[in-house]
C-alpha positions in Angstrom: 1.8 363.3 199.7 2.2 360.9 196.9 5.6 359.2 195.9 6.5 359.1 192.5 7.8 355.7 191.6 10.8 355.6 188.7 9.6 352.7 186.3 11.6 349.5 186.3 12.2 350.1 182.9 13.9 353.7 183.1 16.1 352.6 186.2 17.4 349.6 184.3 18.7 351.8 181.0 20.2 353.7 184.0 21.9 351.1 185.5 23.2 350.1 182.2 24.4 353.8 181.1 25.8 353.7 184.2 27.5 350.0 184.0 28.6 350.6 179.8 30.6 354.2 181.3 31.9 352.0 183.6 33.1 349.2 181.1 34.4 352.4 178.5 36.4 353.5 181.2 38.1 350.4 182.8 38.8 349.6 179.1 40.3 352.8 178.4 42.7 353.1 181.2 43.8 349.4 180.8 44.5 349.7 176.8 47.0 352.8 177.5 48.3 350.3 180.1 48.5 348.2 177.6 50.0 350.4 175.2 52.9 351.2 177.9 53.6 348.0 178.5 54.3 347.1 175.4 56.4 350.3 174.5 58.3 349.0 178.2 58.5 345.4 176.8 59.9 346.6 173.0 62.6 349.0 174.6 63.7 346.0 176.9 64.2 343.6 173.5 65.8 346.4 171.9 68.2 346.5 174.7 68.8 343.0 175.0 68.8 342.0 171.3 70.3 345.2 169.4 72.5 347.0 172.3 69.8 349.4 172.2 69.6 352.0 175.1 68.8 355.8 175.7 70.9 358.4 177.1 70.7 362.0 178.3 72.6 365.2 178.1 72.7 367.1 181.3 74.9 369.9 179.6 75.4 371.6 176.5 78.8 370.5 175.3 77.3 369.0 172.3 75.3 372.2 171.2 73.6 373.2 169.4 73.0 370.1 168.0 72.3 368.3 170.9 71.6 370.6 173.6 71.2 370.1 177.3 68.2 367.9 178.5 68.3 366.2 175.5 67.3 362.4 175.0 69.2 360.0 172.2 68.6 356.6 171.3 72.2 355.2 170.9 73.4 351.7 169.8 76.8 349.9 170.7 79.0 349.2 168.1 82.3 347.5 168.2 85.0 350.7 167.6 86.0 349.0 164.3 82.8 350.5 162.8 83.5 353.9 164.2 84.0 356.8 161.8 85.2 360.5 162.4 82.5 362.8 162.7 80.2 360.0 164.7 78.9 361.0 168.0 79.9 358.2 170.7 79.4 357.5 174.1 82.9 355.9 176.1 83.2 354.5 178.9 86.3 355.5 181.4 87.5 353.3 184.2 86.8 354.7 187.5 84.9 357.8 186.0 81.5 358.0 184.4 81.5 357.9 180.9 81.5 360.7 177.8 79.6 361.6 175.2 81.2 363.9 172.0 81.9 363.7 168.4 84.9 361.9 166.8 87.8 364.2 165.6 89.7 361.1 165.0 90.0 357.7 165.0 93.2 355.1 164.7 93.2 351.3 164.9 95.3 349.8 167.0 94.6 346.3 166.0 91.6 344.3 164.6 89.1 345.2 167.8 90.8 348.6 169.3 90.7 351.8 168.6 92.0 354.8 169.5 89.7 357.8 169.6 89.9 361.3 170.0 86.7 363.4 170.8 85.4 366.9 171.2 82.1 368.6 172.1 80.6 370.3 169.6 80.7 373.2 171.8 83.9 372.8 173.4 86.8 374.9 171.7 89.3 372.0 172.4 89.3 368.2 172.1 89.3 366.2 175.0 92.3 366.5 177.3 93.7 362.3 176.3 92.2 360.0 173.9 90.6 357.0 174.7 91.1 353.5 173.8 88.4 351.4 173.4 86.8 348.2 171.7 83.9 349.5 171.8 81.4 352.6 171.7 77.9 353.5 172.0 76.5 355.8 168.9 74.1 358.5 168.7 71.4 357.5 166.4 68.9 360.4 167.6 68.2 362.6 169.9 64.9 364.5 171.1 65.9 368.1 172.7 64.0 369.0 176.1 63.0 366.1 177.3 65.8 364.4 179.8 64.3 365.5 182.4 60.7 364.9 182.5 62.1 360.7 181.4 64.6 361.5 184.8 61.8 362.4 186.8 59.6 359.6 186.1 61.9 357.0 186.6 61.9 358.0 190.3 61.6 355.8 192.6 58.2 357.2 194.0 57.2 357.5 190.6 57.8 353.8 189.8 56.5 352.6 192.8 52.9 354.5 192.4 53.0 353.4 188.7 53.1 349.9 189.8 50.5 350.8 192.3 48.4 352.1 190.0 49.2 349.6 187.0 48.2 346.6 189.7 45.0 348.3 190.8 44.0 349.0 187.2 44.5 345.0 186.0 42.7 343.8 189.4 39.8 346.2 188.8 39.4 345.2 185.3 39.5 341.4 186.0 37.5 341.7 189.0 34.4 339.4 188.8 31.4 341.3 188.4 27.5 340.7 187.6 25.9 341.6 184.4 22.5 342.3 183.4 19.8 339.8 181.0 21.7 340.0 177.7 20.6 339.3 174.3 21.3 336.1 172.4 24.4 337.5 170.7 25.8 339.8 173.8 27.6 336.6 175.4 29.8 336.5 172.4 30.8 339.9 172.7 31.0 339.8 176.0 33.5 337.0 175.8 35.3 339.0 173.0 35.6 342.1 175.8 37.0 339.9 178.3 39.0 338.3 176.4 40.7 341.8 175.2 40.9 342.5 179.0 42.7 339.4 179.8 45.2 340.1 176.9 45.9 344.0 177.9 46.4 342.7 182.0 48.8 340.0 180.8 50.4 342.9 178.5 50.5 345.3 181.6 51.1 342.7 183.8 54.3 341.6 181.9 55.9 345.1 181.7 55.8 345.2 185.6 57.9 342.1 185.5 60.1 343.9 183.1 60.3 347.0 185.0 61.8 345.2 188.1 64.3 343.1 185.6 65.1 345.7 183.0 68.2 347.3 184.7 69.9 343.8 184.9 69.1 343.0 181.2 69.4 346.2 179.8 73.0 347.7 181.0 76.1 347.2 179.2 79.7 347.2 180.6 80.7 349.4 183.2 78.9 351.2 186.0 75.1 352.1 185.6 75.0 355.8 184.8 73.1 359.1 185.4 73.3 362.3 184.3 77.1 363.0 182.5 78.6 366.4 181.5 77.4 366.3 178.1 77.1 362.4 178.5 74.8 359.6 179.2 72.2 358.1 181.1 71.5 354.5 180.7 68.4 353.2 181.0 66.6 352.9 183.5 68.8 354.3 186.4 67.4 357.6 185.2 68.6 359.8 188.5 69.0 363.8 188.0 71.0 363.8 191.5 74.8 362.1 190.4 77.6 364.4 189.7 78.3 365.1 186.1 81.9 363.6 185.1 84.7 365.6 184.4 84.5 367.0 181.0 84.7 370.3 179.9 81.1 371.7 178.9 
């Protein structure tokens, strides 16, 4: 029987399909990395620097414009820039806070307010209004997606994406050997690693920011979940708190 040798030639341009799919894929996975950490470390700024955050709506008492399981962006605002027909967040001592339109507003003096809210889809205002320095607005809101932001937030979820995140940058900065190159491939291959290093440090940097967000990122009061018609603050995202006690 004879044996068929494969030429050096052929399993070398295998080795190298073989080594480029690697290098596509590592370089995939840790751009999106990347990507996310950058979107983690731009809503931590936002947080810090603007009074930025995101709630969610657990029920519909803000329907149909904002309808359960929705997601808003809201801002805080001192109540002196509140106006009726604004969508707030308040906080309550000892309860978690609200989230519904202002019927009315009345200055107490230059830095309080009193407010009085209603649900959209409530047919009465709240039972008391609230006085407050300041609010959180509604800039926007995303319908349908509370939940699926809840869910990942998870603890398991967080602890596999930092896991996974880890693995990624440690697989893409592992040492490994290369093939003869060309006069001008050690340029780009310097280029390439260079990217690498920059996305790891990018993905490495919004693990930092996961474990230090919730410190940085809250604002006065107790950390929240889900509300009745209210807020979750970012990111104790939990779908398992009671919601407050708000007509929905």
């Amino acid at each position: 029987m004879r044996t068929v040798l494969e030429p050096v030639g052929s399993r070398r341009r295998t080795a190298d399909n073989r080594r480029r799919l690697a290098d596509v894929v590592r370089e995939t996975l840790l751009n999106l990395a990347a990507i996310g950490g950058a979107i983690c470390i731009l809503l931590t700024l936002a947080a810090v620097f603007f009074h930025i955050t995101l709630i969610m709506f657990k029920t519909g008492s803000m329907s149909p414009g904002i309808p359960a399981g929705s997601l808003a962006i809201v801002r805080e605002v001192p109540a002196s820039e509140v106006r009726t027909g604004d969508v707030v967040t308040v906080d309550r001592p000892g309860q978690l806070p609200v989230t519904h339109r202002v019927t009315s507003s009345r200055m107490v003096d230059g830095a309080t307010a009193v407010l009085t809210l209603k649900g959209d889809a409530n047919p009465v205002e709240d039972p008391a209004p609230y006085t407050v320095s300041k609010v959180r607005t509604v800039l926007y809101s995303v319908p349908g997606i509370a939940y699926v932001v809840a869910g990942a937030s998870s603890p398991w979820v967080l602890g596999g994406t930092t896991v996974a995140v880890s693995a990624l940058v440690t697989w893409a900065l592992w040492p490994r050997p290369r093939g003869p190159r060309g006069p001008n491939q050690g340029e780009a291959m310097i280029g390439h690693g260079s990217l690498r290093r920059y996305a790891a440090t990018v993905a490495l940097v919004s693990l930092g920011l996961l474990c230090s967000a919730p410190a940085s990122a809250a604002t006065d009061g107790p950390d929240l979940i889900l509300t009745h018609g209210g807020a979750i603050r970012r990111p104790s995202l939990r779908p398992d708190l009671p919601a407050d006690g708000v007509s929905g």
